[in-house]
C-alpha positions in Angstrom: 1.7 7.4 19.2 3.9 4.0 18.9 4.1 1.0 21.0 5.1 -2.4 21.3 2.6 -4.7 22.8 2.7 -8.3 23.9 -0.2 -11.0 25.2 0.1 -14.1 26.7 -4.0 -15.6 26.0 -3.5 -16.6 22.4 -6.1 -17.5 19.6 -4.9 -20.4 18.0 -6.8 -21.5 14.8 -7.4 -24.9 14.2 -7.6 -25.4 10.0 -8.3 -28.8 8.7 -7.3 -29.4 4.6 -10.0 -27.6 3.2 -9.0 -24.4 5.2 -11.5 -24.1 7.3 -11.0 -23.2 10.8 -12.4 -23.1 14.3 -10.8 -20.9 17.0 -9.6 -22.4 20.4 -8.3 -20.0 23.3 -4.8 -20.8 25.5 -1.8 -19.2 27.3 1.8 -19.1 25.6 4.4 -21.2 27.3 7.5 -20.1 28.1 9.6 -23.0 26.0 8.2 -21.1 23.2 6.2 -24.0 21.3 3.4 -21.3 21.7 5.0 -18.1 22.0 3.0 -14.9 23.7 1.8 -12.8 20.4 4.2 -9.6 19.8 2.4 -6.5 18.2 4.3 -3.2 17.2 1.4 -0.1 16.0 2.0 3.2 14.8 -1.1 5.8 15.0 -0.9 9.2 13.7 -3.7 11.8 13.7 -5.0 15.3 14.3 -8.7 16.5 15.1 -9.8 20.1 14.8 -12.8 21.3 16.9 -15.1 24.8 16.8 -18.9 25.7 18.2 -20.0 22.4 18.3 -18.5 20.5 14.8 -15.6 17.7 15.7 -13.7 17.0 12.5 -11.2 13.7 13.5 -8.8 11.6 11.2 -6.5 8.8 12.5 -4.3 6.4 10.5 -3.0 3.0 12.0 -0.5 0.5 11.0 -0.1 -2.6 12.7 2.2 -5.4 12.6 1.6 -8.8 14.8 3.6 -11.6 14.9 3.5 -15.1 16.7 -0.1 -16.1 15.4 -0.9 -19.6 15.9 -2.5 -21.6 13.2 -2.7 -25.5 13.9 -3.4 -27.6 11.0 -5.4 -30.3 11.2 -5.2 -33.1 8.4 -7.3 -35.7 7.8 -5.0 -38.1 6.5 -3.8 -40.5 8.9 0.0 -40.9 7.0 0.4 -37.0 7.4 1.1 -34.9 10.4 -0.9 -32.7 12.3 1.5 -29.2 12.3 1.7 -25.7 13.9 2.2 -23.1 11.5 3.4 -19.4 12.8 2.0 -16.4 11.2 2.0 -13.0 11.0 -1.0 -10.1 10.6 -0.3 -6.7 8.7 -3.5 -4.1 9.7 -3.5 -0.8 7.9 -6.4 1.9 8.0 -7.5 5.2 8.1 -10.7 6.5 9.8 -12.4 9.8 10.3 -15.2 11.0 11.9 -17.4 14.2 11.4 -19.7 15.3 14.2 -22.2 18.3 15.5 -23.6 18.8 18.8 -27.0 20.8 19.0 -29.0 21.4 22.8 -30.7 18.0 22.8 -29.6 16.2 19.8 -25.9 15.1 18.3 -25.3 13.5 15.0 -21.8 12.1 13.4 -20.7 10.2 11.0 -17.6 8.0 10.3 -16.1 6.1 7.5 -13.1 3.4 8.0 -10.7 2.2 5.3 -8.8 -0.5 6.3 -7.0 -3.7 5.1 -6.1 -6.7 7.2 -3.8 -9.3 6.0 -2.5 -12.9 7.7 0.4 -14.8 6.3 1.4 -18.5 7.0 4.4 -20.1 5.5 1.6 -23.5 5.1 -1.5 -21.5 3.8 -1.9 -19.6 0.3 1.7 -20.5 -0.5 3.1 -18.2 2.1 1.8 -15.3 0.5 -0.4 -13.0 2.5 -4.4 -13.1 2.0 -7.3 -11.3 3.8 -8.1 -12.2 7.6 -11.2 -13.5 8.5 -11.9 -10.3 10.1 -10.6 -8.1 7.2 -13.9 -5.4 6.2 -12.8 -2.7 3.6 -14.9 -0.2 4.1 -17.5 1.0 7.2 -19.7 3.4 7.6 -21.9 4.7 10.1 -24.5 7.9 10.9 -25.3 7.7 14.5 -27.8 9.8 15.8 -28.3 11.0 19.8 -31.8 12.5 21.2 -32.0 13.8 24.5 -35.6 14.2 26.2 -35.2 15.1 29.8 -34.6 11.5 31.6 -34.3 9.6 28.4 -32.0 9.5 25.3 -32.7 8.1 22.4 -30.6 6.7 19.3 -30.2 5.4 16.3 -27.5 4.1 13.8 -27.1 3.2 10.2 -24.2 1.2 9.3 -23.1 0.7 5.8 -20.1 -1.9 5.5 -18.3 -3.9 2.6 -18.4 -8.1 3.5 -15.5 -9.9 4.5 -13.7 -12.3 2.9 -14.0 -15.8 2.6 -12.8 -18.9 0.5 -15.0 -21.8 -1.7 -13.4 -24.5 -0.7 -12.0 -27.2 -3.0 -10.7 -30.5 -2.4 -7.2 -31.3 -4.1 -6.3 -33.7 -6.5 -3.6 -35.5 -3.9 -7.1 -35.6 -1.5 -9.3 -36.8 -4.3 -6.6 -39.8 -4.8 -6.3 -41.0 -1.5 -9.4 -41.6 -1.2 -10.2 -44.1 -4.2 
């Protein structure tokens, strides 16, 4: 399946010098200082099923553009500036499950990569999003007992990225 998608409630992330960032929620405007967020996605897959064993795969490529990043800096001579972005998602997931009389089991694995880009942050060049995570996996497990059903689930899943932040030497100077 394709699409093209749009959304007029908007994240915009407020980053001070250091990069670090707090999220505020608002609606686009029509003169388009805040633009409604634009996403195209592509999603291909197939999934194969027989006496009770699912085998799934789906991959995903996603492109969104009109992010909001509002950059707060500390220094009074300097101005305070929106910066639009982009996001770049990319992944593939499959899933393995089998259906007994009482009790279901699966398991799925995610690979995916998601990137932001700012002409103001990293140097324009892309870097991970705060919600980019590698790798995922999880074995889910479903009892049935008459009225009640029990479950459980193991996740297994790579950390997300983050940044140490530094202060830089134009900062450092200022402030002697």
């Amino acid at each position: 399946s394709a699409g093209r998608f749009a959304q007029i409630v908007s994240r915009l992330i407020l980053r001070n010098e250091l990069g670090l960032g707090e999220q505020l929620w608002f609606l686009t405007t029509q003169d388009r200082v805040r633009p409604a967020i634009e996403a195209s996605e592509f999603t291909f897959g197939a999934w194969w099923e027989k006496e009770g064993w699912l085998f799934d795969v789906e991959y995903y490529y996603k492109r969104t553009s009109n992010l909001t990043s509002f950059i707060l800096n500390e220094n009074q001579n300097s101005n305070t500036s929106y910066d639009r972005g982009n996001a770049f998602a990319e992944g593939i997931d499959f899933l393995i499950k089998k259906k007994w009389k009482g009790y279901a089991t699966w398991c799925s694995y995610s690979l995916a990569k998601v990137d932001f880009q700012f002409a103001q942050l990293a140097l324009g060049q892309p870097f991970p999003a705060d919600h980019d995570q590698r790798h995922i996996f999880k074995w889910t497990h479903l009892v049935n007992l008459k009225n009640w059903a029990f479950s459980a689930t193991w996740n297994y899943q790579s950390g997300r990225p983050y940044s140490i932040p530094t202060i830089s030497e134009h900062y450092s100077q200022e402030q002697e």
